[in-house]
C-alpha positions as semicolon CSV with decimal commas, in nm:
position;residue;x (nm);y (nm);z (nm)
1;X;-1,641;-2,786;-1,269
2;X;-1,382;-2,680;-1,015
3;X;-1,214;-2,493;-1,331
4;X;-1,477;-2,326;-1,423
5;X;-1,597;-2,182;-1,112
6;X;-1,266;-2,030;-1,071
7;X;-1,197;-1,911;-1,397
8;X;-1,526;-1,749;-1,422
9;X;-1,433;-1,445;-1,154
10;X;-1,122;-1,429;-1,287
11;X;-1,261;-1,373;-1,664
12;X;-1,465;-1,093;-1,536
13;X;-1,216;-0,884;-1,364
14;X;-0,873;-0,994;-1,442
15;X;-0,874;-1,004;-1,792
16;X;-1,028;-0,673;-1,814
17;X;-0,738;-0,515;-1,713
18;X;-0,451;-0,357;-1,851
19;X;-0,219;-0,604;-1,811
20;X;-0,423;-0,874;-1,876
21;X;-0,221;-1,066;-2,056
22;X;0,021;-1,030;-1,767
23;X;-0,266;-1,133;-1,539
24;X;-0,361;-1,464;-1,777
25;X;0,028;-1,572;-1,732
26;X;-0,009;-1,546;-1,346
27;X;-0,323;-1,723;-1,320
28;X;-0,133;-2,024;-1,496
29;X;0,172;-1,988;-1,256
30;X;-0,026;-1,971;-0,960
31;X;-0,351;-2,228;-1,050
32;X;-0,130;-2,519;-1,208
33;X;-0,347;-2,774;-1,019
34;X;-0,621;-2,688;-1,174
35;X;-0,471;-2,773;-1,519
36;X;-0,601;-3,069;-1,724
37;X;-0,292;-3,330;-1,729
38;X;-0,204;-3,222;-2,092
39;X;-0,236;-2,859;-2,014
40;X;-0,009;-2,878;-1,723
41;X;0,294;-3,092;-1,925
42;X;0,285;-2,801;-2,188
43;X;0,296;-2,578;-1,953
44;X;0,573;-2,737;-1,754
45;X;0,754;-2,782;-2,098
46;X;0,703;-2,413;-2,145
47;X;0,911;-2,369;-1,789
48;X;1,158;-2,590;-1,913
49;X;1,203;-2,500;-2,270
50;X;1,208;-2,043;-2,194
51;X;1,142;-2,026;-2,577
52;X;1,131;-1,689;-2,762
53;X;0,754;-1,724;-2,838
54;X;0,578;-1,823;-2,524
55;X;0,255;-1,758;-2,734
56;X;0,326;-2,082;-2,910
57;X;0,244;-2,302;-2,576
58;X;-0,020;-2,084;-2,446
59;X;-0,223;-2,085;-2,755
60;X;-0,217;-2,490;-2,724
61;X;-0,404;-2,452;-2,399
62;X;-0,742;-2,462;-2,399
63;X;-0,835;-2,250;-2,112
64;X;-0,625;-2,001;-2,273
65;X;-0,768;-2,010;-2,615
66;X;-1,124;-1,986;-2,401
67;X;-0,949;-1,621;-2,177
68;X;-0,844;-1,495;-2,497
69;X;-1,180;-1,531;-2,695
70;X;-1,332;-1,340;-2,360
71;X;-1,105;-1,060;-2,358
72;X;-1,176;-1,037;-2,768
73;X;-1,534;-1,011;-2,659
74;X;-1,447;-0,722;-2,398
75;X;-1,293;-0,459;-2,599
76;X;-1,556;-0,209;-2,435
77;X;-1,418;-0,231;-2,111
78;X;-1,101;-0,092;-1,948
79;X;-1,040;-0,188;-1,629
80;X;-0,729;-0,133;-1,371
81;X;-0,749;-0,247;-1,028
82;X;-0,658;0,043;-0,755
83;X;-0,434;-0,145;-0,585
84;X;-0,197;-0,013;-0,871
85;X;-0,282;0,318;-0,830
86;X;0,005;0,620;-0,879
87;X;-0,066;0,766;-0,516
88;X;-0,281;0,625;-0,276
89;X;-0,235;0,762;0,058
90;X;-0,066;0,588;0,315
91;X;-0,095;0,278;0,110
92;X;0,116;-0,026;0,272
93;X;0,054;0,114;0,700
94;X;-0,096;-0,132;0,831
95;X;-0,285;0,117;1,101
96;X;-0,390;0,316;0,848
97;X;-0,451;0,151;0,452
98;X;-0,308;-0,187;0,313
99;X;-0,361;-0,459;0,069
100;X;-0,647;-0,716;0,191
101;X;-0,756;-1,028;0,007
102;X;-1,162;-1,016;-0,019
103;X;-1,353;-1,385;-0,006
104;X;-1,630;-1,190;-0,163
105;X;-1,386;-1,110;-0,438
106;X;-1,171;-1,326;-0,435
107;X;-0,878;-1,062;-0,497
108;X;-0,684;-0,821;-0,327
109;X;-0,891;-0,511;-0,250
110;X;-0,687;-0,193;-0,108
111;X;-0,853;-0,195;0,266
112;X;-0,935;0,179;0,455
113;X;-0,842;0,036;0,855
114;X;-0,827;0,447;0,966
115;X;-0,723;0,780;0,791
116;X;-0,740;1,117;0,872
117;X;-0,706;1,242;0,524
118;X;-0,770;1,056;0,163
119;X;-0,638;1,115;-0,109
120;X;-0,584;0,836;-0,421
121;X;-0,512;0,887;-0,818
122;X;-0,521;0,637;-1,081
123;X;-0,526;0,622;-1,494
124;X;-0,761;0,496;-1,715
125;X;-0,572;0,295;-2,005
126;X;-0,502;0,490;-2,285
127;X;-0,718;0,428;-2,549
128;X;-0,564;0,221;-2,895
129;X;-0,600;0,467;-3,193
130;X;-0,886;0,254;-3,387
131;X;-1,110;0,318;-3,062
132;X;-1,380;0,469;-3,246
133;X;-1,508;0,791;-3,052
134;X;-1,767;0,715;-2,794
135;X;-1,978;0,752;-2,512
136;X;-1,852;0,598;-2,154
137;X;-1,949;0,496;-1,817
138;X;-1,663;0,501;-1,580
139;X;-1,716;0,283;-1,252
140;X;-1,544;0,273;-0,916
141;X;-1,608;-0,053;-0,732
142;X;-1,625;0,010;-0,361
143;X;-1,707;-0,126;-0,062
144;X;-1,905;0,077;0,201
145;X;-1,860;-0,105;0,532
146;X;-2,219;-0,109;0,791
147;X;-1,941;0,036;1,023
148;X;-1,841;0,312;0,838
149;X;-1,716;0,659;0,987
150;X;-1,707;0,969;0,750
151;X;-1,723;1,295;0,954
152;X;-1,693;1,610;0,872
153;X;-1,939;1,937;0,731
154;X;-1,643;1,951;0,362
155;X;-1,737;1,769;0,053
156;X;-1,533;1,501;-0,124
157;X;-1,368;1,607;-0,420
158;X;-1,414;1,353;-0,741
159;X;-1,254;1,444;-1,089
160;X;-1,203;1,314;-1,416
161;X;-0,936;1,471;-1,645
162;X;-0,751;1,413;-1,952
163;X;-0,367;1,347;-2,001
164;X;-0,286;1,531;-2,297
165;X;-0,441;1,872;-2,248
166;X;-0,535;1,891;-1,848
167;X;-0,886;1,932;-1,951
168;X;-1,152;1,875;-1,648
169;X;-1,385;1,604;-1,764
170;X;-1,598;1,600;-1,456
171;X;-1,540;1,781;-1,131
172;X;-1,827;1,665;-0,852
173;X;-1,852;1,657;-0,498
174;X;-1,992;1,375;-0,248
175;X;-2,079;1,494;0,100
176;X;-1,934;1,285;0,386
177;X;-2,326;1,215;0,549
178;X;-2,360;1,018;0,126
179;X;-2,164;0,719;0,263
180;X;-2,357;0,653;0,609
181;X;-2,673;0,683;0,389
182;X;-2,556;0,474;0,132
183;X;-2,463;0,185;0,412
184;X;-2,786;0,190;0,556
185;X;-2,964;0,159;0,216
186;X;-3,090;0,512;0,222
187;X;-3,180;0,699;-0,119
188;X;-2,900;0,941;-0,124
189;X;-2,902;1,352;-0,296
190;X;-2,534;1,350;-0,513
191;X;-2,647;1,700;-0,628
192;X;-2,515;1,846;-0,329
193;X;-2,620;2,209;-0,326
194;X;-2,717;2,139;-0,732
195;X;-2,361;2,198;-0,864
196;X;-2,317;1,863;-0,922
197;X;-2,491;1,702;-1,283
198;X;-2,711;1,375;-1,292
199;X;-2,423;1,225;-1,478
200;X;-2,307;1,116;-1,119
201;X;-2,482;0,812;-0,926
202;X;-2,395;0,550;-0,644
203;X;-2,567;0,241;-0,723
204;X;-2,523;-0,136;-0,573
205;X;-2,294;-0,393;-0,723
206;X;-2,434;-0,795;-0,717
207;X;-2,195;-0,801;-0,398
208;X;-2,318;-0,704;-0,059
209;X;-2,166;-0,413;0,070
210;X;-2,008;-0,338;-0,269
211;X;-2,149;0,013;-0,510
212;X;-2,039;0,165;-0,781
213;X;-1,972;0,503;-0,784
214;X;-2,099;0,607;-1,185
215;X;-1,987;0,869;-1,350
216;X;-2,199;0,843;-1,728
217;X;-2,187;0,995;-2,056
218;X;-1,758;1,077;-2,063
219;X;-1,690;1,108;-2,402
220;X;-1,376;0,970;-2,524
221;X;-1,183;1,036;-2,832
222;X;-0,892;0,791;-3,011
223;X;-0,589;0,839;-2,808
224;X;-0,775;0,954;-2,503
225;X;-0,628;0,845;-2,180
226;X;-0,781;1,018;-1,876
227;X;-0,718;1,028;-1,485
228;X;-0,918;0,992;-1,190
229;X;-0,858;1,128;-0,893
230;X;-1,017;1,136;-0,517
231;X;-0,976;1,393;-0,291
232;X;-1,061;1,404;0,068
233;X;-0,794;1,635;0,263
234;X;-1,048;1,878;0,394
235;X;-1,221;1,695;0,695
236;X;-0,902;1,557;0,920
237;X;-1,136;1,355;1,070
238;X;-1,083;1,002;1,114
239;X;-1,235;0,773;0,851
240;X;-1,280;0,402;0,851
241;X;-1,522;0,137;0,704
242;X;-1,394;0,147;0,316
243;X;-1,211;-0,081;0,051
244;X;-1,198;-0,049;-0,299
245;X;-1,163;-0,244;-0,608
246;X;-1,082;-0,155;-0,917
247;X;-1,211;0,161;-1,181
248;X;-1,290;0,093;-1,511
249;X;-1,442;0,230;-1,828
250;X;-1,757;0,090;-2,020
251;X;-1,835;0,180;-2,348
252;X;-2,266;0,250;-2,356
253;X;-2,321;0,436;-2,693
């Protein structure tokens, strides 16, 4: 039962990500107490032994057999948590932004203490070249703290582009008054001044505190790989009462 319960969050998130096979390998490494007594000789063996097809032990596993069938059922989702991202600033100061493990969670979430400016970019996966052409969601898991500060009169800049050619997939803006609203469980305007589409929405996540900011109908093609990007550098003033998660990218049609 114990097992379960703490496979079951990591099934949803971990193995959604790129690495996941990476991430199924840790979980092992770092959860062998949780191992059935058979499991955790094999595994041990597997220590021991270093051979050239680690595969070969894992597969005899059954939790493993039981991650694998889940991420074969969860080819619709890309996911990469933002604690990898390729710039996040001030990322590691702990006065400022640093790696913080949520008990909501139950992971690391990248945790906003106070920032002046904001400014974070991150890739999608690339998508495999039998992804058949689609319509996608992309999410950005967030938390918006009761405490939070976001001053300033300058929008929030929030853009979507793609690798190969630079093309702008989505270019929005968020006001900083959104996130106050959006803490107190106000219905919030995203249209801000009506540049932005309705293909932009913040909704709630099943964890308090937690939204997802939704970008809908991106279309991807095979071998797309876009980038995401944040930009807050207008309003110095300080900021505080954020974390976020992870982004990912759900195919709906």
């Amino acid at each position: 039962r114990g097992l379960y319960q703490h496979v079951s969050g990591f099934l949803v998130h971990s193995s959604n990500t790129a690495d996941r096979d990476l991430q199924v390998k840790k979980f092992f490494k770092e959860n062998r107490d949780l191992l059935l007594p058979g499991e955790r000789r094999l595994y041990e063996q597997f220590l021991r032994v270093m051979t050239r097809n680690p595969e070969v032990v894992y597969q005899k596993l059954p939790v493993y057999r039981a991650i694998q069938n889940h991420i074969t059922d969860s080819e619709d989702v890309r996911r990469v948590s933002i604690i990898t991202s390729h710039m996040f600033s001030y990322l590691g100061d702990p006065d400022h932004v640093y790696l913080k493990y949520s008990e909501e969670l139950q992971r690391d979430v990248v945790f906003l203490k106070e920032i002046s400016w904001l400014m974070f970019c991150t890739n999608l996966p690339r998508f495999a070249a039998d992804v058949f052409p689609a319509c996608y969601q992309v999410r950005l898991h967030l938390q918006i703290r009761s405490d939070v500060v976001w001053k300033g009169d300058k929008p929030m800049v929030v853009r979507l582009l793609r690798c190969r050619t630079h093309e702008l997939v989505r270019h929005n803006f968020i006001h900083p008054s959104v996130w106050r609203d959006v803490s107190q469980g106000k219905q919030v305007d995203l249209t801000y001044n009506n540049y932005n589409d309705k293909n932009l929405r913040i909704v709630p996540s099943d964890t308090p505190s937690w939204f997802f900011l939704l970008i809908d109908n991106v279309n991807v093609v095979e071998g797309d790989e876009l980038y995401f990007t944040i930009d807050d550098r207008q309003n110095v003033f300080w900021k505080s009462g954020k974390s976020w998660d992870f982004l990912e990218i759900i195919r709906i049609g």
